[in-house]
N, C-alpha and C positions, 0 to 999 in steps of 0.2 A: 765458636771459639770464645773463651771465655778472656777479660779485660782483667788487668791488675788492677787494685783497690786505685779507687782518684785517676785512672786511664782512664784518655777517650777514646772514639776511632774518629778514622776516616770515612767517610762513604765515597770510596774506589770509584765505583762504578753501579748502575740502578738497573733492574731489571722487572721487567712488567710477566707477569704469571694469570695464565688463563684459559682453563680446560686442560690444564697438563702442558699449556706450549708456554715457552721460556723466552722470553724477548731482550736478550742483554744489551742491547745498543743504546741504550735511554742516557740521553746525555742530561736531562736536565727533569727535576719533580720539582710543580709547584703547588699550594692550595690543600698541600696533603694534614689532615685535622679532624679532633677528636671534638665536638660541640654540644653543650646543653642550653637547655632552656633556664633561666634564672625566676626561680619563684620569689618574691617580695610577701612576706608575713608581718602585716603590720600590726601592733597588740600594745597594752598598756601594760608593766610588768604590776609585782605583785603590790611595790609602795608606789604607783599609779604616774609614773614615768612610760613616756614615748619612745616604744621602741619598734628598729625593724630589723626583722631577721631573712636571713638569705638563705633558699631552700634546695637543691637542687630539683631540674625538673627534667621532661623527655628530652631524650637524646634527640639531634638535630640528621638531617640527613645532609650526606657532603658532594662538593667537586673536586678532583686532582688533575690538573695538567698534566701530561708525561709528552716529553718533547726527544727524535730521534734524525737520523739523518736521513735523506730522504732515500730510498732505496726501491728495489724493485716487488721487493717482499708487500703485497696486496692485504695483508690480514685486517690492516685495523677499516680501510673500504668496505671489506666485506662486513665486520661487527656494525659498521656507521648505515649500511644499507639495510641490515635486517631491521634494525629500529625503526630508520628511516620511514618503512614501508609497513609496520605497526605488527613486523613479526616480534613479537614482545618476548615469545617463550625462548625463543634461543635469542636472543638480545642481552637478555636479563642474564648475567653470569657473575658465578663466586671466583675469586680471581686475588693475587696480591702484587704490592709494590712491595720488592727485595732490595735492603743495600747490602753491598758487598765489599769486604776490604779488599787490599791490597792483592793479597794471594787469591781472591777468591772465592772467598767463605762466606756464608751467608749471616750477617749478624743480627738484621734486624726483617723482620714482616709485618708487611699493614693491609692485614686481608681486608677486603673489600667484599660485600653483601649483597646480592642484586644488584651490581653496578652495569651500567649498559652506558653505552656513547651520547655523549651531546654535541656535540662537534669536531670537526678535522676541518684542522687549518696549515696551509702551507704557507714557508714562506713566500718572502716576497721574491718573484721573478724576475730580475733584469738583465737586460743583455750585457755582457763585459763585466758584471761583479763576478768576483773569484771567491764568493764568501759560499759556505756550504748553505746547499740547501734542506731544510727542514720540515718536517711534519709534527704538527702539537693537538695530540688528541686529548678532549677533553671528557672525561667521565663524572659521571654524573652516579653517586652509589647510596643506599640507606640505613647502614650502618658501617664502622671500621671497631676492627679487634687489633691488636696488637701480640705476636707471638714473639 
């Protein structure tokens, strides 16, 4: 859906994409980033002044947090164990974070490149809190496109 000139959106709602399956419960992304290396070129210019110029260099490889509620759905366990256990070729997956407005629509994607899990983490356990509980997986990827 395309935005009117100077509109923003909202991001509705986040949804994690990987191997065709659709995860919309993602309450919260954090971490999520485009990163380069900074090259420093330092040189005298031509009337023999100090200068230094800023070059762009290799792309950086990233992490994103994606944090959901805690549920009975076992998928991201099973992503965290094939790593785990150093099966690397099904670990390693092309996959993206989706924001979604309001209605529904996809407005924005941040494919993700070889990204495979670095950690699951839940929250914290107590007896008598009423607060929800969570799982926050962390991924670990080596490059992001933007679509």
């Amino acid at each position: 859906m395309a935005l009117p000139d100077l509109d923003t959106s909202v991001g509705a709602y986040f949804g994690l994409e990987f191997d065709g399956v659709v995860i919309k419960q993602i309450t919260e992304v954090s971490g999520l980033k485009m990163e380069q290396d900074v090259i420093e070129l330092k040189q005298n210019t031509a009337d023999g002044k100090y200068a230094i110029k800023k070059l762009p260099g290799r792309p950086k490889a990233g992490e994103v947090s994606v944090t959901r509620g805690l549920t009975d759905n076992n998928s991201f366990e099973k992503w965290v164990k094939d790593s785990r256990f150093g099966k690397m070729v099904g670990a390693r997956r092309g996959g993206a974070i989706i924001v979604y407005d309001y209605e529904g629509v996809a407005i924005k994607r941040y494919k993700l490149v070889n990204a495979w899990p670095k950690a699951l983490e839940i929250s914290t356990l107590k007896a008598g809190d009423t607060s929800v509980l969570t799982e926050k997986l962390t991924i670990t990827y080596e490059s992001m496109e933007v679509e």
